[in-house]
C-alpha positions in Angstrom: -76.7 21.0 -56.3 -75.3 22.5 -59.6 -71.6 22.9 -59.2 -69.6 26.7 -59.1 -67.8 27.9 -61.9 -64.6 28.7 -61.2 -64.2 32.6 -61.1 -63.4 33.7 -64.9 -59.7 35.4 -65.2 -58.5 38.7 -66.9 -55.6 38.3 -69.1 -53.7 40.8 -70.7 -51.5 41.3 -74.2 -48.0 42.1 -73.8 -48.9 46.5 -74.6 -51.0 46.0 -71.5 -48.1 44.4 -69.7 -46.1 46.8 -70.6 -48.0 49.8 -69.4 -47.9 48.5 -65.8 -44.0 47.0 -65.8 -41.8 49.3 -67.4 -39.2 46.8 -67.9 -37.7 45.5 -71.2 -38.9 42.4 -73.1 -35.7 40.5 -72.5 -35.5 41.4 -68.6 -39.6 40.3 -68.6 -38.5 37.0 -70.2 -35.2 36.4 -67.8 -37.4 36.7 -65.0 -40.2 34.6 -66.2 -37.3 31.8 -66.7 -35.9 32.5 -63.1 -39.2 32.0 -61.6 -39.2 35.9 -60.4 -42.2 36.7 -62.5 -45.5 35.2 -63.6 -45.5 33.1 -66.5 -46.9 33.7 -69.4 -49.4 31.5 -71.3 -50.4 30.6 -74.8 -54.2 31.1 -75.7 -53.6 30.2 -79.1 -50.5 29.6 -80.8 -49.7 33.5 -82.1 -51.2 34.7 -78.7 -49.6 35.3 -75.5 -51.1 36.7 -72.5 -50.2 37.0 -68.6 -52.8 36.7 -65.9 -53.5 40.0 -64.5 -54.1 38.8 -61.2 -50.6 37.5 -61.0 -49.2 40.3 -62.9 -51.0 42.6 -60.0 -49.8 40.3 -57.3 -46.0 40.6 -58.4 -46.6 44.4 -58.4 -48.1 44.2 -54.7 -45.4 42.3 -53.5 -42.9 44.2 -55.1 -43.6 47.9 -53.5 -44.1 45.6 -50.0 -40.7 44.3 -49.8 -37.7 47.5 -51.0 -35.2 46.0 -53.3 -31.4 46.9 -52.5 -30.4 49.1 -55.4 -27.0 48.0 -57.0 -23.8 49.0 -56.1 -22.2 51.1 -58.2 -18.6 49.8 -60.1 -15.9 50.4 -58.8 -14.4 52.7 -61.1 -10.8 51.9 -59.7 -10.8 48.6 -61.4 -11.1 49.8 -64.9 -8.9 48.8 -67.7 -8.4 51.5 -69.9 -6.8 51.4 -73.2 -4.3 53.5 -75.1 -5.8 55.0 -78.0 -4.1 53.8 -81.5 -1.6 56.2 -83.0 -3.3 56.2 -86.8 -1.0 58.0 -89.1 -0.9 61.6 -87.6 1.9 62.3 -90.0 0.0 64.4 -92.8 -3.0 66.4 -92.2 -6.4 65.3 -92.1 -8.8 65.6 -94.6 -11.8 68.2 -93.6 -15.2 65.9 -93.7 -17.3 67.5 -96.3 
């Protein structure tokens, strides 16, 4: 009995990637490194793709289980800071 190939698997290129997750490179990557996204893989040493069945999973699971959005600051807290007193003594020059 001839043995089953194992089910071939789409990859896509980063623009692809990028099409379906609107986030930015370095978010993509901090995720990847947290675990939180699928990992990427080499298939030659200047390409890198993501498997799109992973990539489509994520998405699935993702719109199944809401997110809490982030609270907002708390704009109490901030530290402001006086603005410099340049010399004020003369008048200015008119930029032109």
């Amino acid at each position: 009995m001839a043995q089953a190939d194992p089910p071939l698997r789409r990859t896509i290129k980063k623009t692809q990637l990028r099409q379906m997750v609107p986030l930015a490179d370095s978010t993509i990557w901090e995720m990847e490194r947290r675990g939180q996204f699928p990992r990427r893989f080499l298939l030659t040493p200047r390409c890198v793709v993501w498997d799109l069945a992973e990539v489509e999973a994520w998405l699935a699971h993702r719109r199944s289980s809401p997110i809490a959005r982030a609270t907002p600051p708390d704009v109490h807290r901030r530290h402001t800071r006086p603005v410099r007193a340049a010399d004020r003594t003369g008048p200015r020059p008119f930029p032109g």
